[in-house]
C-alpha positions as CSV (number, residue, x, y, z in Angstrom):
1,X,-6.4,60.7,23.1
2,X,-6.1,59.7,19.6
3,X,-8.6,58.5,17.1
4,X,-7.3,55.7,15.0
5,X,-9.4,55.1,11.3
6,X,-8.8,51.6,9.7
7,X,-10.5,49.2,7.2
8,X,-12.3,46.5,8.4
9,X,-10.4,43.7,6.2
10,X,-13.6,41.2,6.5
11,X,-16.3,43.7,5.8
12,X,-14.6,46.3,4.2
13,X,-16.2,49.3,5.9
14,X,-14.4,52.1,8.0
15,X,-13.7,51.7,11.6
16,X,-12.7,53.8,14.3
17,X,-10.9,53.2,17.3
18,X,-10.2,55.3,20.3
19,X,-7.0,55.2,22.0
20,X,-6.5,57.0,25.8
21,X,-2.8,56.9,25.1
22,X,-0.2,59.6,26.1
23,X,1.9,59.0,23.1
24,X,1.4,57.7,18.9
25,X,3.2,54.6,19.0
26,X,1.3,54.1,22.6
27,X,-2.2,54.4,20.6
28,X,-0.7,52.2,18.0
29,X,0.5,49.5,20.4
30,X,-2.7,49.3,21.9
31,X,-4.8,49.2,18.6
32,X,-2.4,46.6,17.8
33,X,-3.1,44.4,21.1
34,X,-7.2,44.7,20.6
35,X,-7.7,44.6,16.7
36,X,-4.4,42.9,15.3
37,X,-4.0,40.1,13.1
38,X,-4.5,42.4,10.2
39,X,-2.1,45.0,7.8
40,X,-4.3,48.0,7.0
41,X,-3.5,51.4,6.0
42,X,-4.2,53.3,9.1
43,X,-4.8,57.1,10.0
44,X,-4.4,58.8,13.5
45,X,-5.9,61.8,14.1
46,X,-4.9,62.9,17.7
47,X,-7.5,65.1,20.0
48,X,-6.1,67.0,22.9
49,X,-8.2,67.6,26.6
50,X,-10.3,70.1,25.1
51,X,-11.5,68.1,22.5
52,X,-10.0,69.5,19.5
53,X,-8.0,68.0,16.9
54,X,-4.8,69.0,16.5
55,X,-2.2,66.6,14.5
56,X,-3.2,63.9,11.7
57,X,-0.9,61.3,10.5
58,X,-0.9,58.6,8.3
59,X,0.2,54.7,8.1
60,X,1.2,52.8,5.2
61,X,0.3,49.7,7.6
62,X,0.6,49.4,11.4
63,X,4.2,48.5,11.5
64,X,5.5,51.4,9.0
65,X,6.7,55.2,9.9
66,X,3.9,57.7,10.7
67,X,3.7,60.3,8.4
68,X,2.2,64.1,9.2
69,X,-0.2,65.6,6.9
């Protein structure tokens, strides 16, 4: 599962958005298909079955190369 945090370009505020992908660009593809029609920085944190996070990476925009922090 991953755990994708964007800005709300409208609003402003954070928002998160879960993803029961089995891969990243999965989770991005299907972020993409329910929120698009935005560019917003984007970070994706991923949880594994037990609930625990385990890899964070980051988005200059949701078309651009994750990065791991």
């Amino acid at each position: 599962m991953f755990e994708i945090q964007y800005r709300e370009p409208i609003l402003g505020g954070n928002r998160k958005f879960l993803a029961k992908t089995r891969t990243l660009m999965d989770a991005i593809a299907s972020f993409n298909l329910h929120k698009g029609g935005f560019d917003t920085p984007l970070r994706v944190k991923r949880i594994n079955v037990d609930g625990l996070h385990t890899h964070t990476r980051t988005l200059d925009g949701r078309y651009s190369v994750p990065r791991q922090v």
